[in-house]
C-alpha positions in Angstrom: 19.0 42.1 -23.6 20.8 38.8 -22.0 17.6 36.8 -24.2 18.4 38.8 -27.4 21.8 37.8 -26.7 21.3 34.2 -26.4 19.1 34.2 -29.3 21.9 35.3 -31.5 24.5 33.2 -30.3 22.3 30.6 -30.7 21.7 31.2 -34.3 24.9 31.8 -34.9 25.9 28.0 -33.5 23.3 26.7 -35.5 25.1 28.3 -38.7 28.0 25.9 -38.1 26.2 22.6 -37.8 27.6 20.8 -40.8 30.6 23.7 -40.9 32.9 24.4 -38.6 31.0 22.2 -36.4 30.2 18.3 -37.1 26.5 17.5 -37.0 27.4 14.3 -35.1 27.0 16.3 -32.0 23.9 18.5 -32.6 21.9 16.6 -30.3 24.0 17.3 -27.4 24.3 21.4 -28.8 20.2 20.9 -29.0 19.7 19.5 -25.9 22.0 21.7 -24.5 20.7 25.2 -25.6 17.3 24.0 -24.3 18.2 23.7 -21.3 20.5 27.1 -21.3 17.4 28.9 -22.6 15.5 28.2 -19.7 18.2 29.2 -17.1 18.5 32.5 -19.4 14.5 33.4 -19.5 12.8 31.2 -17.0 15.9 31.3 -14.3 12.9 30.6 -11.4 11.9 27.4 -13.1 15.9 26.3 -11.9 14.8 27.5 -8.4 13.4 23.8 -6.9 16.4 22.4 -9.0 18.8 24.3 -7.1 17.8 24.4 -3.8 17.9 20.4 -4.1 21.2 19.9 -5.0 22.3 22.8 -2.6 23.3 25.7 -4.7 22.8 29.4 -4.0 22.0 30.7 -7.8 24.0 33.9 -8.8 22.4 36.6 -10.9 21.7 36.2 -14.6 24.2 38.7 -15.6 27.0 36.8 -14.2 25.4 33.4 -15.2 25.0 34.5 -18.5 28.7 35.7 -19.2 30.1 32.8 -17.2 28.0 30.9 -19.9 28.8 32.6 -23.3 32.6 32.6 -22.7 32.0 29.1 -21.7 30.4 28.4 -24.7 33.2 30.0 -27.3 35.6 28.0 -25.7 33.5 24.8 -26.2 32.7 26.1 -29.6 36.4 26.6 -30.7 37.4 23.3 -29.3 34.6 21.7 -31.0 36.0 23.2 -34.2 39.4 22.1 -34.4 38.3 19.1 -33.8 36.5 18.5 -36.6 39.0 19.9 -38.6 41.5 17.5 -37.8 38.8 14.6 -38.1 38.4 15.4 -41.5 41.9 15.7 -42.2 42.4 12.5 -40.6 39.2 11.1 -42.7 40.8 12.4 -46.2 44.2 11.2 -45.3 42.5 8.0 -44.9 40.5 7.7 -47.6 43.2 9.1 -50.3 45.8 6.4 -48.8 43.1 3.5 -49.6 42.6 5.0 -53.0 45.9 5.6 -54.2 46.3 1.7 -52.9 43.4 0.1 -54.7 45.3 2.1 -58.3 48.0 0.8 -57.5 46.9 -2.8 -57.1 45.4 -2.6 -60.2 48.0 -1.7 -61.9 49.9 -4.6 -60.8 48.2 -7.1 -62.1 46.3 -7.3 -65.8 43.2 -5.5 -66.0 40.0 -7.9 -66.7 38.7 -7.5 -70.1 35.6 -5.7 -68.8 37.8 -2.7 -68.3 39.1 -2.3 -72.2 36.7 -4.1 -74.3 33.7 -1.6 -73.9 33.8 1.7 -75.5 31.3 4.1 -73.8 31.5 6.2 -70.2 33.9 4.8 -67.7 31.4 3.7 -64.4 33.1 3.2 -61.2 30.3 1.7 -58.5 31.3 1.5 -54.9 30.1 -0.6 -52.5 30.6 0.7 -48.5 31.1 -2.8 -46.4 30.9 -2.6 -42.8 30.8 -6.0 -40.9 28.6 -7.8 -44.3 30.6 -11.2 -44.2 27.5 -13.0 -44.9 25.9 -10.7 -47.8 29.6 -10.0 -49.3 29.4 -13.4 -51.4 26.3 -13.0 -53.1 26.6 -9.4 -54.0 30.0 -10.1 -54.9 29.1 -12.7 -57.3 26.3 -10.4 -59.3 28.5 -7.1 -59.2 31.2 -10.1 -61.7 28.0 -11.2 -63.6 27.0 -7.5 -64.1 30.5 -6.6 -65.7 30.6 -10.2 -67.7 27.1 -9.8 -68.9 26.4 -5.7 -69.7 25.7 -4.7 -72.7 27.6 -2.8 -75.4 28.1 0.8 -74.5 28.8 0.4 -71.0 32.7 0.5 -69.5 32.2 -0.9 -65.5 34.2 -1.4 -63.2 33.7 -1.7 -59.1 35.1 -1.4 -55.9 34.3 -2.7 -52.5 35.6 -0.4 -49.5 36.3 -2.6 -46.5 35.7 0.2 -44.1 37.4 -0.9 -40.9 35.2 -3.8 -40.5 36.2 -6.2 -37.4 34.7 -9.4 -38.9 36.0 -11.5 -41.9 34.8 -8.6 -44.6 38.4 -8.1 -45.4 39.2 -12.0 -45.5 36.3 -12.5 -48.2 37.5 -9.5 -49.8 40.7 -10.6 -50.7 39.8 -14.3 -51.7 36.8 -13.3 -54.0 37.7 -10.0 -55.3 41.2 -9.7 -55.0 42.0 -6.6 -57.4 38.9 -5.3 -56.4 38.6 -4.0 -53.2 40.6 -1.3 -50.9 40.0 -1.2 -46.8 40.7 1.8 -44.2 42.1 1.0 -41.3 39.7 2.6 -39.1 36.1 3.0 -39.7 35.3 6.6 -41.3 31.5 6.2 -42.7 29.6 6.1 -45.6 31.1 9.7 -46.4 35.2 8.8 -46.3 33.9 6.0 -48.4 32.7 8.1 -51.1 35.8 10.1 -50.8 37.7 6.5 -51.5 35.7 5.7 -54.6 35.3 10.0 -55.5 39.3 9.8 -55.8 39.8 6.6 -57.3 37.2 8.0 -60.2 39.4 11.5 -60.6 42.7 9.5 -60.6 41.3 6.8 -63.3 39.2 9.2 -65.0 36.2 7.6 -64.7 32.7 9.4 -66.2 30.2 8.4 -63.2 30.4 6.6 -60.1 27.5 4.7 -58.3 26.9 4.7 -54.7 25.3 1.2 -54.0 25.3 -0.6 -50.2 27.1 -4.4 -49.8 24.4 -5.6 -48.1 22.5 -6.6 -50.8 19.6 -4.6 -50.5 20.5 -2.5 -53.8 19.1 -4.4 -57.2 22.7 -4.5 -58.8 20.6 -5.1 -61.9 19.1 -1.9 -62.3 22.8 -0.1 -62.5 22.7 -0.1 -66.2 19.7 1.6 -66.0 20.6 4.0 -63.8 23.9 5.2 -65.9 21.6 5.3 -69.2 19.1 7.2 -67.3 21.1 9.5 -65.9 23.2 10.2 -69.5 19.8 11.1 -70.7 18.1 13.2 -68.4 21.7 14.9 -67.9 21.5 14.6 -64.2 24.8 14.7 -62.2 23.1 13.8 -59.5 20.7 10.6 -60.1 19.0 9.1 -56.8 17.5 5.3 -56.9 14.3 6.3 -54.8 11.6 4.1 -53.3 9.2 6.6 -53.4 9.7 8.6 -56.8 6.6 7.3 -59.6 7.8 5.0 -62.0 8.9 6.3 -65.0 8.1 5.7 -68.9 8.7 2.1 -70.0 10.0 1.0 -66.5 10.3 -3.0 -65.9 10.1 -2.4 -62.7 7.9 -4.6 -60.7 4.6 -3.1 -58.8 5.9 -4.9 -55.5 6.3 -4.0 -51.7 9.2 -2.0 -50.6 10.7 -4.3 -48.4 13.2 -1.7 -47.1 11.6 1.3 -45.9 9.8 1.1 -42.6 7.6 3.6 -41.0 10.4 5.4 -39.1 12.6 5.3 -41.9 9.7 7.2 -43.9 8.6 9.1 -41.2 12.5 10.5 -40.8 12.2 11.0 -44.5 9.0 13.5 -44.4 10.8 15.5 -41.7 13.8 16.2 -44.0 12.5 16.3 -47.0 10.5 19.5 -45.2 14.1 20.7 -44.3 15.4 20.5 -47.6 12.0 22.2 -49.0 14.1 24.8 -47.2 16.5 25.0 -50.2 13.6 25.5 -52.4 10.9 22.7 -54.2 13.4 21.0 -56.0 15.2 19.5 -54.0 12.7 18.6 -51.7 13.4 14.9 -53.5 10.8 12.2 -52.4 13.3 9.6 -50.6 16.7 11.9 -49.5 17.9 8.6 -47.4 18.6 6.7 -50.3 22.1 5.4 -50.8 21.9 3.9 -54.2 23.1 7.0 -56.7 24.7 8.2 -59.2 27.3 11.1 -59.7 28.6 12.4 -62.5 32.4 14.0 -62.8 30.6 17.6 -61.9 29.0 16.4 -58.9 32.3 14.2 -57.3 34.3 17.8 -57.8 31.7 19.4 -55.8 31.4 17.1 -53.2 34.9 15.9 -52.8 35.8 19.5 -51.9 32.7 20.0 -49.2 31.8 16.4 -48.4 29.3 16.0 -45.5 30.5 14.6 -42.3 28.8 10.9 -41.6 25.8 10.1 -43.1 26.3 12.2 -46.7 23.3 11.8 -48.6 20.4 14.4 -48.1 23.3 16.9 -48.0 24.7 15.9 -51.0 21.3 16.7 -52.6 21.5 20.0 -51.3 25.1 20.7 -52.2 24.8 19.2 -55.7 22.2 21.9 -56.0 24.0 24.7 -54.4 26.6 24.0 -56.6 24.3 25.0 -59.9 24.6 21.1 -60.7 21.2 19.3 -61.6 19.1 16.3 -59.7 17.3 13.8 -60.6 15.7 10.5 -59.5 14.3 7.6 -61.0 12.0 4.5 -58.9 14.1 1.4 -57.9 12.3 -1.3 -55.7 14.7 -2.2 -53.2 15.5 -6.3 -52.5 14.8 -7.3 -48.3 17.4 -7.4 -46.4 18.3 -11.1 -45.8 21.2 -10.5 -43.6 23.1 -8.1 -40.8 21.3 -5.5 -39.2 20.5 -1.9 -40.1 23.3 0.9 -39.0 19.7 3.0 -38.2 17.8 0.6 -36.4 15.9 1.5 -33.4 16.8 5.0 -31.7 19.4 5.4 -34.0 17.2 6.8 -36.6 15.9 9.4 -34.4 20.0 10.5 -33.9 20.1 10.4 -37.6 17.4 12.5 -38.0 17.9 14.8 -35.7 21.7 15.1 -36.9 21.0 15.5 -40.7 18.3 18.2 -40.0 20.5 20.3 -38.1 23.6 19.9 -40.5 20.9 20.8 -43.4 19.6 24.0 -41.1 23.2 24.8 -40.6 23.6 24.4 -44.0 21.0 26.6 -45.4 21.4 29.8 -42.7 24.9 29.9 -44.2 23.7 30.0 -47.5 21.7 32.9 -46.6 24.4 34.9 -44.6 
């Protein structure tokens, strides 16, 4: 009975990752249940364990209460907490918004903004600690506005998210009306809540997810926003894996940014997300170079993921009746900074994303 127990209150945990929970800490609920599993059915396998350290075990009736309403307290604490961190993350990321409109409006808007008839396209461009890249990517996001074509209305925001180097310093010399900053970092996913309420406030059509490091081909955006008006997707994903498709100029090259654990954590969520059903079971979920239309930013900016947003998004965009798509990009190498998921980090990641997506899809089902 105490396993059957266990079992459910386990599932039931699991439900929340991604909820009432933040997925930020499923490793330790993972790592944690493991071990409480075996105490619970293998409580002999504790025995050595035990005797080592000098404690007399009690009986697995009292362990396992003294454990449950342990764990409800945990679990309660746990949820408040993430309440007020997103709170604390909107607050954040409204207040940088309603800033970066009202900059704008100071000063005259550049003739990129009015001259263009067409859907309004706000791109945002999460900056954490990329001094060195900012310049470059800075100067093609200007020639991309002076130089696009008839039938496109862009504009672009950087989001200086609490970065401790001279991001914000570059900011303001290079693109002064440009930019907005949080004062503490808040992740990719306060970003998008930034640029997702700048867009609702300015009324803008689409906005485009694309990284400041310089790894996104700030090129392709106009290709992205055409492709995505045609194929009516409101949620339109850059991918380095998806086949090229008709009449691409894309070149046949090496994807310089995808390793093999970056592919590897790939394959293990898109089988996750195969969880929602085939399609949306899309063949890169990592990528951060995207497209939203006004449906999509409604539906995420009232359930945006905590941290790293982007396989959930795919999944909520879908939930929400909303349509995906992707298109193949070839990603540019990274020529400075380092990777936010190098190293052991990606396993965290991966481990993190799954659970919020399994937490995500048992409460769908219940």
């Amino acid at each position: 009975m105490l396993i059957v127990v266990f079992l459910l209150l386990t599932v039931l945990i699991f439900m929340q990752f991604g909820g009432r929970l933040a997925a930020s800490q499923a490793l330790l609920w993972w790592t944690t249940f493991f071990f409480l599993g075996i105490a619970t059915a293998f409580p002999e396998y504790l025995r050595p364990l035990a005797t080592l350290v000098g404690v007399e075990l009690v009986s697995n009736l009292v362990l396992g209460g003294m454990i449950m309403l342990l764990v409800f307290q945990i679990i309660e604490q746990s949820a408040r907490s993430t309440v007020t961190q997103r709170q604390l993350r909107s607050a954040i990321a409204n207040a940088a918004a309603h800033r970066f409109v009202e900059r704008r409006l100071t000063r005259s808007m550049p003739d990129s903004d009015t001259r263009k008839p067409g859907p309004g396209t706000l791109v945002v461009l999460p900056c954490f600690n990329e001094a060195e890249a900012l310049p470059g990517v800075i100067s093609q996001m200007k020639d991309l506005c002076d130089k696009v074509a008839d039938g496109f209305r862009i504009d672009y925001c950087f989001v200086n998210d609490g970065s401790t180097d001279k991001t914000a310093k570059i900011l303001q010399e290079l693109c002064p009306s440009n930019y907005a900053s949080h004062s503490v970092n808040i992740g990719v996913a306060g970003v998008l809540l930034t640029g997702f309420e700048i867009a609702r406030t300015c009324d803008f059509d689409f906005v485009i997810q694309c990284d400041g490091d310089g790894q996104h081909p700030i090129y392709k955006i106009p290709d992205l926003i055409r492709h995505a008006s045609k194929t009516g997707a409101d949620l339109l994903i850059g991918s380095r894996h998806a086949p090229p498709h008709d009449n691409s100029s894309d070149p046949v090259a090496k994807d310089h940014s995808s390793t093999p654990a970056r592919f590897l954590g790939a394959q293990v969520l898109k089988m996750t997300m195969a969880l929602f059903g085939n399609d949306t079971a899309v063949s890169d979920p990592t990528s951060g170079f995207r497209v939203f239309s006004a449906k999509a930013i409604t539906a995420l900016q009232n359930n945006m993921p905590d941290e790293y947003p982007e396989p959930e998004a795919v999944v909520l965009t879908k939930l929400a009746g909303l349509k995906v798509g992707e298109v193949r990009v070839v990603m540019l190498p990274r020529t400075t900074g380092v990777s936010s998921l190098a190293g052991l980090k990606s396993v965290a990641y991966m481990i993190k994303v799954a659970s919020a997506l399994l937490g995500l899809r048992l409460r769908s089902l219940f």
